[in-house]
C-alpha positions as CSV (number, residue, x, y, z in Angstrom):
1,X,0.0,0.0,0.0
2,X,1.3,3.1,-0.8
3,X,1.5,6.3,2.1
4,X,3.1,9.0,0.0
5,X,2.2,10.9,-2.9
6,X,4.4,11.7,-5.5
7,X,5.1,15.5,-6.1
8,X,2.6,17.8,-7.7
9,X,1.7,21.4,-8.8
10,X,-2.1,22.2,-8.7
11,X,-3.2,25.7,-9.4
12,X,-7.0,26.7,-8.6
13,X,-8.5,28.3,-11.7
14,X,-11.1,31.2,-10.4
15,X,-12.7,31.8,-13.4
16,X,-13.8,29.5,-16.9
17,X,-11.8,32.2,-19.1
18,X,-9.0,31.8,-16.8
19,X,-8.9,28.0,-17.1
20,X,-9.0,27.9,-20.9
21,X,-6.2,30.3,-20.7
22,X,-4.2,27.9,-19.0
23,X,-4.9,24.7,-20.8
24,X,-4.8,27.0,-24.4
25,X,-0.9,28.1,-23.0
26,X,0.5,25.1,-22.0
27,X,-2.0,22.5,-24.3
28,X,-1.6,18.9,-22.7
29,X,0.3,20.1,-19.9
30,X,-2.2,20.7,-17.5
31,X,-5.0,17.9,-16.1
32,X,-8.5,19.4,-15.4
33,X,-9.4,18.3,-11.8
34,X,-13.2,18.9,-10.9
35,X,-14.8,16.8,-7.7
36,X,-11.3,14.4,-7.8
37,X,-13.5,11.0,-7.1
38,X,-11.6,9.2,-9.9
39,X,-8.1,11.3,-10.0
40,X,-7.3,10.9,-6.3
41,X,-7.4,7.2,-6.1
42,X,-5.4,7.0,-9.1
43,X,-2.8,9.5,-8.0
44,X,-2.5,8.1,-4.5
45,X,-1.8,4.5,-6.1
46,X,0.9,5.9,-8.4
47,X,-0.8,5.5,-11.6
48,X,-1.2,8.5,-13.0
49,X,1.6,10.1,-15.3
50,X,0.3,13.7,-15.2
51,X,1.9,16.3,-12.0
52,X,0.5,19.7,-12.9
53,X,-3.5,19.7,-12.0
54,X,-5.8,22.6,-12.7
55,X,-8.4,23.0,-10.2
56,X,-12.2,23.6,-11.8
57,X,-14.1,23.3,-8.2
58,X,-14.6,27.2,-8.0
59,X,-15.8,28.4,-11.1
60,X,-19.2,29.0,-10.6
61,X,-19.7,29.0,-14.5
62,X,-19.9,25.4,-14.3
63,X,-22.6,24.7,-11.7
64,X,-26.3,25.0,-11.7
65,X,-28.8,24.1,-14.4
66,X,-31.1,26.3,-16.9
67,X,-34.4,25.4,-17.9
68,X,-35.9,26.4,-21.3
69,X,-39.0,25.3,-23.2
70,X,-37.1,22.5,-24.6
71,X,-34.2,21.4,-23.2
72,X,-32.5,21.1,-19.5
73,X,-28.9,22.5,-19.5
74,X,-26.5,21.0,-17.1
75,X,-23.5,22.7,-16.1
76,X,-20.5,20.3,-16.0
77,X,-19.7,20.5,-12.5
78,X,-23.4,19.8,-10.9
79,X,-22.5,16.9,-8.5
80,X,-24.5,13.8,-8.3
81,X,-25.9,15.5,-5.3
82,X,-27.6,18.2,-7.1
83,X,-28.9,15.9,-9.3
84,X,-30.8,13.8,-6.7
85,X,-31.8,17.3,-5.6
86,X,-33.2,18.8,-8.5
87,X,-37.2,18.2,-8.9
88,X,-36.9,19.0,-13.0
89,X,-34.5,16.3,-13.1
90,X,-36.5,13.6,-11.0
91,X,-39.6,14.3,-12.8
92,X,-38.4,14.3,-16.3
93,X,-35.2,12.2,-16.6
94,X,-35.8,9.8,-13.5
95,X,-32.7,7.6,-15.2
96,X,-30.3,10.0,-14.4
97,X,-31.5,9.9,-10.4
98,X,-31.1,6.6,-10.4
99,X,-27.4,6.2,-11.7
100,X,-27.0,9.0,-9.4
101,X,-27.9,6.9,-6.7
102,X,-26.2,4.4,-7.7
103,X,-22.6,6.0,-8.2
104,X,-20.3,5.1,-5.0
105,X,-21.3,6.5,-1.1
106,X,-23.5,9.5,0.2
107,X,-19.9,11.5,0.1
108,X,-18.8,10.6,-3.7
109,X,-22.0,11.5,-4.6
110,X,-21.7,15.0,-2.2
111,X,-18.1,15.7,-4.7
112,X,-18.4,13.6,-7.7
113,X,-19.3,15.8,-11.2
114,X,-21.5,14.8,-14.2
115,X,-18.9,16.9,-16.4
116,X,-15.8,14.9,-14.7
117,X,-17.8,11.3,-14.7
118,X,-17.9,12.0,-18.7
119,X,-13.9,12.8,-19.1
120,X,-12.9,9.9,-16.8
121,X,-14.5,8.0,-20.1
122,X,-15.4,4.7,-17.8
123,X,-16.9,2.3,-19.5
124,X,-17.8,0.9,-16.3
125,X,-19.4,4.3,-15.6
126,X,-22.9,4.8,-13.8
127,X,-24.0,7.8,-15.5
128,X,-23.1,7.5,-19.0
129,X,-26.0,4.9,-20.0
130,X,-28.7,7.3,-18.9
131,X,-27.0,10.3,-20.7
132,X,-27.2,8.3,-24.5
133,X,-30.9,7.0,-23.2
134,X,-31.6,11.1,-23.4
135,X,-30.1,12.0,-26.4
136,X,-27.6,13.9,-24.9
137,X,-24.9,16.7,-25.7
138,X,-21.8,18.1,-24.8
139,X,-20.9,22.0,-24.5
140,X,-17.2,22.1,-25.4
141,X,-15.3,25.2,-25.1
142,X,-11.6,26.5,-25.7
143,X,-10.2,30.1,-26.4
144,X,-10.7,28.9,-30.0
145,X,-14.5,28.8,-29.5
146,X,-17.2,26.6,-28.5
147,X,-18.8,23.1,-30.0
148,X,-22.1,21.2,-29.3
149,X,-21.0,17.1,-29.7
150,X,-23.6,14.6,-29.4
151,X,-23.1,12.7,-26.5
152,X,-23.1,9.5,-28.6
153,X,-19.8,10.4,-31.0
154,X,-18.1,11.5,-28.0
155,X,-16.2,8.5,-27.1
156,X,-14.4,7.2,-29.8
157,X,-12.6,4.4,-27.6
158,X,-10.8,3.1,-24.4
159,X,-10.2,6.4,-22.6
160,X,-10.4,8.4,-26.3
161,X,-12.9,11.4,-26.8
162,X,-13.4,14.0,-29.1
163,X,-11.8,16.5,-26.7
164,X,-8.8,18.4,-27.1
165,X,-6.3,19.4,-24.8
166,X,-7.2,22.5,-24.7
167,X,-11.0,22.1,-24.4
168,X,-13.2,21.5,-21.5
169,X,-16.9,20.2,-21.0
170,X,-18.5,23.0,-19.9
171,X,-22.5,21.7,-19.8
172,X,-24.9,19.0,-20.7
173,X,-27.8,19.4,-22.3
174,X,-30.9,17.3,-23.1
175,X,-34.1,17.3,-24.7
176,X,-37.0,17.3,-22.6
177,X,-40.5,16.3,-23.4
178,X,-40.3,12.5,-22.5
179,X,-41.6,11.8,-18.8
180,X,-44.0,10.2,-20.1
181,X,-41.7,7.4,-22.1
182,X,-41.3,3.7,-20.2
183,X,-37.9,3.6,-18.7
184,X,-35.7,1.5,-16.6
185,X,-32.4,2.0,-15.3
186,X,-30.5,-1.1,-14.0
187,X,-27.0,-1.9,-12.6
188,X,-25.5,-5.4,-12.0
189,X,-22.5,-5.8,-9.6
190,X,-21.1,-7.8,-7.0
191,X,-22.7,-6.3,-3.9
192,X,-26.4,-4.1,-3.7
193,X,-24.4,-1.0,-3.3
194,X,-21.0,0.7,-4.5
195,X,-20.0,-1.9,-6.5
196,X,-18.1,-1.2,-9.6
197,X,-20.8,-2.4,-12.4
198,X,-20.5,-6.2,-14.5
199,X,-23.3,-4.4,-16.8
200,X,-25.2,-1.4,-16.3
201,X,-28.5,-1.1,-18.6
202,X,-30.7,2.4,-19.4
203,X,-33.6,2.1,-21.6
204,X,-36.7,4.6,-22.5
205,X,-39.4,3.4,-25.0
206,X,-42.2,5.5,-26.5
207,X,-45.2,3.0,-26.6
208,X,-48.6,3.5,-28.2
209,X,-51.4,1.0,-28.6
210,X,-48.8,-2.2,-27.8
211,X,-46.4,-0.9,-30.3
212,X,-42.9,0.8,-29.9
213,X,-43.1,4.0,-32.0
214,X,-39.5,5.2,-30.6
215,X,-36.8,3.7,-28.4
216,X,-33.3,4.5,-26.8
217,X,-31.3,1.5,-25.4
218,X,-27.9,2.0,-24.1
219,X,-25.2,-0.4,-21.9
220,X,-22.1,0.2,-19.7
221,X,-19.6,-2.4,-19.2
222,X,-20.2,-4.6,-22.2
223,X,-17.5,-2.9,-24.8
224,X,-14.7,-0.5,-24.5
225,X,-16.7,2.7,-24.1
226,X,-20.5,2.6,-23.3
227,X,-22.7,1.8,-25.8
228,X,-25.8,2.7,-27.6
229,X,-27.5,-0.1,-29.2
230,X,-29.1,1.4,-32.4
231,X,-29.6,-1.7,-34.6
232,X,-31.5,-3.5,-31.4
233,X,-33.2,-0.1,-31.4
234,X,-34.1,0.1,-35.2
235,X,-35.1,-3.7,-34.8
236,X,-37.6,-2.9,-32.5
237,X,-38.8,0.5,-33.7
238,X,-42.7,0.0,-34.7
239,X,-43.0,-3.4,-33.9
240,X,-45.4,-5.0,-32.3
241,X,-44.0,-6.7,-28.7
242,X,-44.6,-10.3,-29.8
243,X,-42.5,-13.1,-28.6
244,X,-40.8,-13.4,-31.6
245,X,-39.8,-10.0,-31.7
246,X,-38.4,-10.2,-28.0
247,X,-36.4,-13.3,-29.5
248,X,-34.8,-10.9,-32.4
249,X,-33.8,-8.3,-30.4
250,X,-32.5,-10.3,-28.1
251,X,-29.9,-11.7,-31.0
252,X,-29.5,-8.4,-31.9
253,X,-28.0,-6.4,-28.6
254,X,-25.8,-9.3,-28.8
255,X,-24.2,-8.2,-31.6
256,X,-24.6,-4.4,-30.8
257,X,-21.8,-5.2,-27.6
258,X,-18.1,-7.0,-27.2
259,X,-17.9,-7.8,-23.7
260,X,-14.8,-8.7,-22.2
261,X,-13.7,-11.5,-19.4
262,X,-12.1,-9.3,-16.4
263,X,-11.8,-9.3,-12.5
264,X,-15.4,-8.9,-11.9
265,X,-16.9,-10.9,-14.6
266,X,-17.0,-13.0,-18.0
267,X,-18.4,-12.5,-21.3
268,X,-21.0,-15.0,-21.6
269,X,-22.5,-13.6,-18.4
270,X,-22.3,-10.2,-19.6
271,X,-24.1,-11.3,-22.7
272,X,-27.0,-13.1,-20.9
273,X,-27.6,-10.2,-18.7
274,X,-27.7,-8.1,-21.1
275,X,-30.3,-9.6,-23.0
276,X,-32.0,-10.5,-20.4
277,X,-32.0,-6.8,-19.3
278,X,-33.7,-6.1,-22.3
279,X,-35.9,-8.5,-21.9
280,X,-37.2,-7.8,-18.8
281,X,-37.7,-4.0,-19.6
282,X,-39.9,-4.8,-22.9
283,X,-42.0,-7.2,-21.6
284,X,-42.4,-5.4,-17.3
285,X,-43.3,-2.1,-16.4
286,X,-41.8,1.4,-16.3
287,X,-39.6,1.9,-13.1
């Protein structure tokens, strides 16, 4: 075990401008630190490479949401916390509550970010599932200027984003107009509660007279970067819940992830549960 850290600079940026400055100075040389959930455990165990950290936690810039007609705007470092707190966010996208909930003790969720959850790029993440299940996107801003990204072509692979060095994720924002869609958020691991998930499964399904006019299906944990499952999805778009149809899509998000064998589970069992996640949430109720 180690008791020591290794030595490192950290410089608290007081303002957005101010911390685009930085990173737009000295690109790649500076780490963007928000709640530190993820970063801390890694730099006390020695495995991080980076010693100069650039401190996000006061810019007020980044916290607090904005509602408008049609969308919720998140800024990037509302903790889980807020979250849970917000009623807009309960009523209207109850999947993101409930990886909220899910996502380590009282006191992670007190410090831990949606914006830093995202750039930690874990595909073992709690969050990330819900955001695709919402169609959502990314507010990414530099001195050079600022970008919308769909939260879906954001993660290009293991640990790889379409984010620069000198960029940061500033907000998320997502549609709204779909409380009333059947949705289910579940997360398998070894123990009830903060347990690192073996598959983590969001779903939200617009129903009408027994048949799915529009659906959003997305996993954690069953690929290098989560996954939105859009050929299950278009397989099951319009169609009639038959049994048949349950069989077919069940084939189908099989194909749609490549699960690994690791330290906390297989690939076959990833598979099953998977389907079976599906399963369950097209033939049960909303949660």
């Amino acid at each position: 075990m180690r008791t020591w850290l290794a030595p490192y600079e950290m410089i608290r940026a007081r303002s957005l401008d101010e911390a685009l400055q930085r990173l737009a100075d000295d690109p790649g040389k500076w780490t963007p630190f928000a709640g530190g959930t993820d970063l801390m455990v890694l730099l006390e165990s020695g495995k991080l490479n980076a010693t100069r950290y650039l401190d996000l936690w006061s810019i007020a810039e980044l916290r607090g949401m904005r509602e408008e007609t049609s969308m919720l705007q998140i800024g990037a470092l509302t903790t889980y916390t807020d979250l849970l707190e917000s009623p807009v966010v309960r009523a209207e996208f109850p999947l993101i509550c409930e990886a909220a909930r899910e996502t380590g003790a009282i006191a992670i969720q007190n410090r831990g970010t949606i914006g830093g959850n995202i750039a930690n790029a874990s595909p073992a993440a709690d969050l990330p599932p819900a955001l695709l299940v919402y169609d959502a996107a990314l507010e990414i801003r530099s001195t050079r200027g600022h970008r919308v990204v769909k939260y879906v072509d954001f993660h290009k692979g293991y640990k790889v984003m379409d984010l620069a060095a000198d960029e940061l994720i500033t907000a998320i924002t997502l549609p709204r107009g779909r409380s009333e869609w059947k949705q289910s958020y579940r997360k398998v691991g070894t123990r009830r509660a903060q347990a690192i998930s073996k598959v983590c499964f969001a779903a939200a399904a617009e129903v009408s007279g027994g048949v799915i006019r529009d659906i959003r299906i997305a996993l954690g944990s069953v690929a290098p970067t989560v996954v939105r499952c859009l050929s299950t999805e278009e397989s099951l778009r319009t169609q009639r819940l038959t049994p048949e149809v349950i069989s077919a899509a069940r084939t189908q998000i099989d194909r749609d992830i490549s699960p690994i064998d690791d330290i906390r589970s297989n690939e076959r069992y990833r598979r099953l549960v998977a389907a079976n996640l599906l399963e369950q949430f097209l033939v049960g109720g909303s949660r």
